[in-house]
C-alpha positions in Angstrom: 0.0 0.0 0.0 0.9 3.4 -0.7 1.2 6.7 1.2 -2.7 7.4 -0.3 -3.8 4.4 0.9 -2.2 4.3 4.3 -3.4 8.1 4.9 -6.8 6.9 3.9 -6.4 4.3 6.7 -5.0 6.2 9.0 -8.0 8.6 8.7 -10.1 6.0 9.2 -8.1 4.9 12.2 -9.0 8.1 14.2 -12.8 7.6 13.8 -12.7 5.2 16.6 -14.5 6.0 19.5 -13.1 3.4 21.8 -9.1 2.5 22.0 -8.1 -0.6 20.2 -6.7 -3.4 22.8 -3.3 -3.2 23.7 -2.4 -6.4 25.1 -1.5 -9.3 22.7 -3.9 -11.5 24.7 -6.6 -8.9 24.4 -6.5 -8.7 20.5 -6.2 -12.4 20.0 -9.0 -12.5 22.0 -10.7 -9.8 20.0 -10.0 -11.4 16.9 -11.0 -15.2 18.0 -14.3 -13.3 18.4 -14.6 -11.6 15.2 -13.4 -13.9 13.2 -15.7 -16.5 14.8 -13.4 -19.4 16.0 -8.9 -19.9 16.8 -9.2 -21.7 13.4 -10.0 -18.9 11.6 -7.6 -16.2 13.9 -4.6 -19.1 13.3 -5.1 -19.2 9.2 -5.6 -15.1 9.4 -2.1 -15.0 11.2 0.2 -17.1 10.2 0.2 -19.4 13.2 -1.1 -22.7 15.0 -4.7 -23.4 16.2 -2.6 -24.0 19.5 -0.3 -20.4 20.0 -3.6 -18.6 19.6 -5.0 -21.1 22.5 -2.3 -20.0 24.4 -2.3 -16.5 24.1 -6.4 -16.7 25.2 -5.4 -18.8 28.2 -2.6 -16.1 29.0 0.2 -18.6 28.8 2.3 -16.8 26.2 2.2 -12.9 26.4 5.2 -11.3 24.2 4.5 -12.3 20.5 7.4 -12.4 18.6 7.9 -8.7 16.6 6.8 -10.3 13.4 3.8 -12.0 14.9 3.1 -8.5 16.9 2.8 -6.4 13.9 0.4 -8.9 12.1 -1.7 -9.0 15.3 -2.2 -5.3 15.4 -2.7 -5.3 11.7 -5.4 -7.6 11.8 -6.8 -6.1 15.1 -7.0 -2.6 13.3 -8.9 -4.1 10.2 -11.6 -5.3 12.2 -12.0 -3.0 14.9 -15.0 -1.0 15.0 -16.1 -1.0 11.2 -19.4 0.3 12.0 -18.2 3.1 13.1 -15.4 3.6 10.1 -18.4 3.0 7.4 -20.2 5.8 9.3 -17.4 8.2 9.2 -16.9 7.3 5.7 -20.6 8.0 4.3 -20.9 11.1 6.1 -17.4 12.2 4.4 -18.7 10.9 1.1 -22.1 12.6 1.5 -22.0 15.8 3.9 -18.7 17.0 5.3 -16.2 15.6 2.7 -12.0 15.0 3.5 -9.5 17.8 4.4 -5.8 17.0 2.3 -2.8 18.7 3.9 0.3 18.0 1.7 3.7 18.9 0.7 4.1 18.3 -2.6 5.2 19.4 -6.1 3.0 21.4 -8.0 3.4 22.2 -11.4 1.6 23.1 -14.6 2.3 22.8 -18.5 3.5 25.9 -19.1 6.6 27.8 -20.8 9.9 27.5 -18.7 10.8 30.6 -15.9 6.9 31.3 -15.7 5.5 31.2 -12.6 3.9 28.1 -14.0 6.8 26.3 -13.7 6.7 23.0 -10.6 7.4 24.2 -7.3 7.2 22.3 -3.7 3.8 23.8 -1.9 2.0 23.3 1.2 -1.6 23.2 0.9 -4.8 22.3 3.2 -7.5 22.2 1.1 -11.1 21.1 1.7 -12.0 19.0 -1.2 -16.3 18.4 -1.5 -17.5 15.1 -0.7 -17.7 14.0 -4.5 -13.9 13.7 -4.0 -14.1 11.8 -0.8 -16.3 9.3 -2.4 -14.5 8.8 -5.4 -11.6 8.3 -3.2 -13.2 5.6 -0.8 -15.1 3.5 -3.8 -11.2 3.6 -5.6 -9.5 2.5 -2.6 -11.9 -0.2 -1.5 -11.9 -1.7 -5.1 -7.9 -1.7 -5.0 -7.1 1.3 -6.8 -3.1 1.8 -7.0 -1.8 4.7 -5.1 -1.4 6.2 -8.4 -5.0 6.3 -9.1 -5.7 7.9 -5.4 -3.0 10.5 -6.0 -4.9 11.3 -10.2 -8.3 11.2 -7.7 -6.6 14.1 -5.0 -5.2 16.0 -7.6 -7.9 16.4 -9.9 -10.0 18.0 -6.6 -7.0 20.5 -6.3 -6.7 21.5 -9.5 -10.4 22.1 -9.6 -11.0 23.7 -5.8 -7.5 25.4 -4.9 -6.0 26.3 -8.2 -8.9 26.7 -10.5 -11.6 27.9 -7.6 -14.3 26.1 -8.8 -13.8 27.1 -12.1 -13.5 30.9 -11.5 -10.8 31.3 -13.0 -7.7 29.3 -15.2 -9.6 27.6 -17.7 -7.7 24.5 -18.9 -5.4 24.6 -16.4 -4.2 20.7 -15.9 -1.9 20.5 -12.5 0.9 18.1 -12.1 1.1 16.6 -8.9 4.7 14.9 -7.7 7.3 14.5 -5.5 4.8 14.2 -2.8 7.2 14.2 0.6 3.8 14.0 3.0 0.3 13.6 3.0 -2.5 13.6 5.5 -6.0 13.2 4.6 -8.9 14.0 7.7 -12.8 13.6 7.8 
């Protein structure tokens, strides 16, 4: 996944109303639930039916870093997707998604113009058209590519060409992205 996609999640991730568990025994045992059975959990992770018995039971605590990181992966998928569907819709329908990002921004233009790429920091609000096209691409496994053609299509047409007030044609490069935070 990309840095679209894991800003996308990561927005996502602060929707939750309740912390997700800490403890290794507490996810496994949050999982187990979920995913209806330590068969299921095992195959999900990597491991035996048995080590997830264990970590229920208490028996083993400290998952090995590898087996940690899958664990919270996993955990993060599935916790709370009520509430993430909720906070997606209402981006998609009402409020839309907030992009803050340091990037390169360019147009096709003549060289020396003022036209030319440049590194900018923007915080735009883009309308929750944009927010939906970006949830329906990432959930049907849209390449970060696609996300980033998605985000910068909603600049160019609310930040650079406000709303079509003013640059007709304009077409914006966007590149070099060094971050990107998306918020709803």
């Amino acid at each position: 996944m990309g840095v679209f996609g894991n800003s996308l999640d990561k927005a996502t991730t602060n929707t939750f109303t309740r912390p997700v568990p800490k403890s290794a025994q507490a996810q496994m045992k949050f999982l187990v639930k979920t995913l209806k059975g330590t068969r299921t959990a095992a195959e999900r992770l990597g491991i035996s039916q048995r080590t997830v018995e264990r970590y229920l039971t208490g028996q083993i605590k400290q998952p090995r870093p590898d087996l940690a990181t899958r664990l919270a992966t996993e955990t993060h998928k599935h916790w709370q997707p009520r509430v993430r569907e909720r906070a997606k819709k209402k981006a998609a329908t009402t409020n839309g998604i907030v992009i803050e990002t340091r990037a390169r921004f360019g147009f096709t233009a003549a060289p020396g113009t003022t036209d030319d790429a440049r590194i900018r920091l923007i915080t735009q609000h883009l309308p929750p058209a944009y927010a939906a096209r970006l949830f329906d691409a990432h959930a049907a496994g849209a390449s970060d590519q696609q996300l980033q053609g998605i985000a910068a299509e909603g600049l160019q047409e609310i930040y650079f060409k406000d709303h079509g007030h003013r640059a007709p044609g304009l077409q914006v490069e966007f590149t070099d992205i060094d971050y990107i935070e998306l918020d709803f």
